[in-house]
N, C-alpha and C positions, 0 to 999 in steps of 0.2 A: 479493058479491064474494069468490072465494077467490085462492090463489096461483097453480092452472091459468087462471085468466081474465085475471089480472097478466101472464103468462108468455105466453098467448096473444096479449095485445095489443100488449106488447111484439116479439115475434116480427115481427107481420103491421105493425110499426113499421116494424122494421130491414131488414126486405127490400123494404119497401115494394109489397109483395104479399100478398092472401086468400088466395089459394090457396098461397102459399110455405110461409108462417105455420101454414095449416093443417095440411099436409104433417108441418112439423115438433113440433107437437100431435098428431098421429093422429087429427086428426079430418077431415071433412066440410069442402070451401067453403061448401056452404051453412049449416052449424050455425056456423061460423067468423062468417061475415057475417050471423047473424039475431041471434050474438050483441054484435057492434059495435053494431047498428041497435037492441037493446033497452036498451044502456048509452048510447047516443046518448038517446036517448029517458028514460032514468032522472035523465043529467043535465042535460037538457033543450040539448044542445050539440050541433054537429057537430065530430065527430072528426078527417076526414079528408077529404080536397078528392076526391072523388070522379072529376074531371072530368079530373087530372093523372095520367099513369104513365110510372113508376111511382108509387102511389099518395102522397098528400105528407099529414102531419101539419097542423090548421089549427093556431090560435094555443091556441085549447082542448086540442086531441089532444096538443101540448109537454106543457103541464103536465099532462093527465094521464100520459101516457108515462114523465115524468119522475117522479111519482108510484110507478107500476107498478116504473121500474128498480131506484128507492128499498125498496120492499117487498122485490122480491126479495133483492136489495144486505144486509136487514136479517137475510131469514132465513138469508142463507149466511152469515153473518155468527153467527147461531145457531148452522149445523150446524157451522161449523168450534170455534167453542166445544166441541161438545158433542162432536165428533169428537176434539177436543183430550184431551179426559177419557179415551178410548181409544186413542187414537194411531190415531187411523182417518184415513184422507186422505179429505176430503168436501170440499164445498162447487164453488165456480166461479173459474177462471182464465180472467178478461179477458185477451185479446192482442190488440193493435195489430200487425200486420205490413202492410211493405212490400208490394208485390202481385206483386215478382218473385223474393218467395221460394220462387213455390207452390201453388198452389190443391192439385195431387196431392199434394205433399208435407207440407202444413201436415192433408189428409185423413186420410193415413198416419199422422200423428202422433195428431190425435183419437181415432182407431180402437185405434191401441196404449195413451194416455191411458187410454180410458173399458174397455179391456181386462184393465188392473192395476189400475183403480182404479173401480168400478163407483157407489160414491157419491160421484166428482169428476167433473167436468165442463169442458170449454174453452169460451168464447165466443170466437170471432175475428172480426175485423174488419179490413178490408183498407185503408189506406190513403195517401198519399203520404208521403215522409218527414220532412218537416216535422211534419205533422198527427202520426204517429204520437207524435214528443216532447209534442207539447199534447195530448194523449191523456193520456199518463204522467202530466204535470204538474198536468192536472186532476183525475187522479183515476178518470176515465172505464177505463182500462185498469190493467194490473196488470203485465205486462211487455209490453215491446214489440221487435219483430226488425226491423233496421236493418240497411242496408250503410254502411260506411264509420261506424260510432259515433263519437260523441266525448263526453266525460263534460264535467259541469259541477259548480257547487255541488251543485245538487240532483237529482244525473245520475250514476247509475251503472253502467260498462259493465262485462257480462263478455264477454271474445272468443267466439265462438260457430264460424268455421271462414274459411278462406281459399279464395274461388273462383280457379280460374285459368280465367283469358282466354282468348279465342280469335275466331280470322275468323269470319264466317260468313256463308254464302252459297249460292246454291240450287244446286243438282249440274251447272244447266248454266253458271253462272257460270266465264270461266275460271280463277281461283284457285283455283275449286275443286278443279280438277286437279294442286294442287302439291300435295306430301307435307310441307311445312310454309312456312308466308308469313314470310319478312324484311321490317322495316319500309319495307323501298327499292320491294319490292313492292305498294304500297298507294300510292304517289306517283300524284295524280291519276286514282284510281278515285272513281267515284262512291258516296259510302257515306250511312248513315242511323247518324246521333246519337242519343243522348239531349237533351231540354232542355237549356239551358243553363244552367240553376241547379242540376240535380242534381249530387251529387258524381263521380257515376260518368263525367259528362261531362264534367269538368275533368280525372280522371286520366287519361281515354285522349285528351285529347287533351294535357296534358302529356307523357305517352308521345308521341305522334308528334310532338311540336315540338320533345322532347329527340332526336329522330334524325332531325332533318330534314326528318322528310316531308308533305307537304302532301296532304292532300283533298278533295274537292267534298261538300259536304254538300247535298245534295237533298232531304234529308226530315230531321224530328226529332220525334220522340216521348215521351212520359213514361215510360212502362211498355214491359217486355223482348215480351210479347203482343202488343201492336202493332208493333213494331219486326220480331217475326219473321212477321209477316203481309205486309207489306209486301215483306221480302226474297224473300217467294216468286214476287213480278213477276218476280224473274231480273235485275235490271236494277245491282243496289247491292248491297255487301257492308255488314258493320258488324262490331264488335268485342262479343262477348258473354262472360258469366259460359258455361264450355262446361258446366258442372251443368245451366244451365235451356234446353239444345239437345237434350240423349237424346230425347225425346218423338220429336220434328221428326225425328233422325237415324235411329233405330229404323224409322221407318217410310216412311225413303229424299225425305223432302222436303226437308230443308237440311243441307247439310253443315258442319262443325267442323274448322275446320283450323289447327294448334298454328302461335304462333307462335314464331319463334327469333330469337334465344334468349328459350327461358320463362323469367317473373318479374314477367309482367304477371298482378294477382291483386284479383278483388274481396274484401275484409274485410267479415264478418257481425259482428254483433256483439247482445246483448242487453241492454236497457237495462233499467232501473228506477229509482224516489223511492229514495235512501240513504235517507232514514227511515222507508218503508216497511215495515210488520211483516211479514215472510214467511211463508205459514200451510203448513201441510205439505202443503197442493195443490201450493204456487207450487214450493214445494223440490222437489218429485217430478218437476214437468213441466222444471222446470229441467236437473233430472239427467237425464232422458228427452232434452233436447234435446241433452245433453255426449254422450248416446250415440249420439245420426245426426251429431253432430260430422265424420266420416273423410269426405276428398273423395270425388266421383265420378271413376273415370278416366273419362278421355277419350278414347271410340271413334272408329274411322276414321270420318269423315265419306263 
C-alpha cells in the first residue's frame, strides 16, 4: 500500500465511479479496477457493491475508505508542518459548498488555487446546506460556502459577497418582455420555489408577503440547476441569485430581469470551527475567495 493507492481509493469513493477516480489518477479504468479486485482479494473483503450506480461503498469499503482519508488527512498534515518550516503554502483545502455557488465558478477558483500554489490543493464537495455546517462540525471539511450564514458557538462566519435578486424566465415568458418587474407584477403568475426549509425560500417569499403579492407555486426544487431547467418549459417564472443566470443568458435561453426597486439580495457567507488552526493553505484560499468577492452585473436578459 502506498499514498497513490490511498488517493486512488479514496477518489473512486467519492465519485462513486472507476472510471471518474481513474481519470483523476492519470491512470487506466482498467489498472484502476485490477487494482480494487487485488486489495479486495489481499483483504479478503468486498469493497464495493458492485451491482449499485453509482458505485456504493459495502460496510468494509467505510472503514477502509475512512482508513485511506485518514492516511492522507496524516500526510497533509505533514506537508503543512514541513511547509510551515518554509512559509511554503502545501497541503489540502476541504470545502463544503452549497451546489448553487457553482460548479464553473468553484473550477475557476481550483485552477487559479493550484496556479499560485502548486504544492496546495482543494477538495470540494458539493452539498446541501445543512450538511455543509455537519461537514464543518465534524471535521470532514475545513471551510465551507453557504448562502444566508449564521455563526454559532462553534461557528464562524466571514461575509463572503451579496447576490442581487432577480425574475427569471424563459425569453418567451411574457415578463420577459418588461425592462424591469414590480412586485404587483408577479400577483398570480405561476412560479417555481425553492424547498421550503431552505433559507432562500423564506426570504423571497417574505419579500412578496411584505408587498402583497401572491403566487402560484407549481413546482419546488432544492438546487438553482434544477430550478432553471424546469424554467425553460416557458411556463413559470421564479426569483433567482442573477450571478447564477449569465450561463443561461449568454447563450439567449433565460432571461434576468431586475426587480424594482432592487434590494432584494442573496448573502454568501464562509464558514468555519473558531478553534480551528488555520494553515497557510486555508489563509491563501480564503484570501483568493475575498478576491472574486465583487458582484456580477446584471445583463439584459
Amino acid at each position: 500500500m502506498d499514498l497513490l493507492h490511498c488517493k486512488l481509493f479514496r477518489d473512486i469513493a467519492q465519485t462513486g465511479s472507476m472510471s471518474r477516480g481513474a481519470d483523476l489518477n492519470e491512470i487506466s479504468q482498467s489498472a484502476a479496477s485490477q487494482h480494487v479486485q487485488e486489495l479486495e482479494k489481499q483483504l479478503n473483503v468486498e469493497l464495493f457493491n458492485r451491482s449499485r450506480r453509482p458505485l456504493q461503498l459495502t460496510e468494509a469499503g467505510c472503514l477502509y475508505n475512512e482508513f485511506c482519508r485518514d492516511v492522507l488527512r496524516r500526510r497533509d498534515e505533514l506537508d503543512i508542518s514541513l511547509g510551515q518550516l518554509n512559509q511554503a503554502v502545501v497541503g489540502t483545502v476541504r470545502v463544503a459548498a452549497i451546489y448553487s455557488v457553482g460548479l464553473t465558478e468553484m473550477t475557476r477558483l481550483e485552477e487559479e488555487f493550484a496556479a499560485r500554489f502548486p504544492r496546495a490543493s482543494l477538495e470540494v464537495e458539493y452539498l446541501r446546506p445543512e450538511r455543509v455546517y455537519e461537514s464543518i462540525r465534524a471535521g470532514r471539511s475545513d471551510i465551507g460556502l453557504v448562502s444566508y450564514p449564521h455563526s454559532a458557538k462553534d461557528i464562524a462566519v466571514l461575509p463572503w459577497r451579496q447576490e442581487e435578486m432577480a425574475v427569471a424566465a424563459a425569453p418567451a415568458h411574457p415578463i420577459a418582455g418588461l425592462g424591469c418587474v414590480r412586485p404587483e407584477d408577479l400577483e398570480g403568475v405561476d412560479f417555481i420555489a425553492f424547498d421550503a426549509e431552505l433559507p432562500i425560500r423564506r426570504e423571497v417569499d417574505r419579500f412578496l408577503k411584505d408587498r402583497g403579492v401572491g403566487v402560484e407555486v407549481a413546482m419546488q426544487f432544492d438546487s438553482i440547476p434544477m430550478i432553471k431547467e424546469a424554467l425553460l418549459l416557458g411556463n413559470c417564472v421564479s426569483i433567482l441569485p442573477a450571478r447564477m443566470l449569465q450561463a443561461e443568458i449568454e447563450q439567449g435561453r433565460l432571461c434576468a430581469i431586475p426587480l424594482a426597486p432592487p434590494g432584494l439580495v442573496r448573502p454568501l457567507g464562509i464558514i468555519r470551527l473558531k478553534k480551528k488552526h488555520l494553515s497557510r493553505a486555508m489563509q491563501a484560499f480564503l484570501e483568493l475567495l475575498q478576491e472574486s468577492s465583487l458582484p456580477a452585473a446584471l445583463q439584459p436578459g
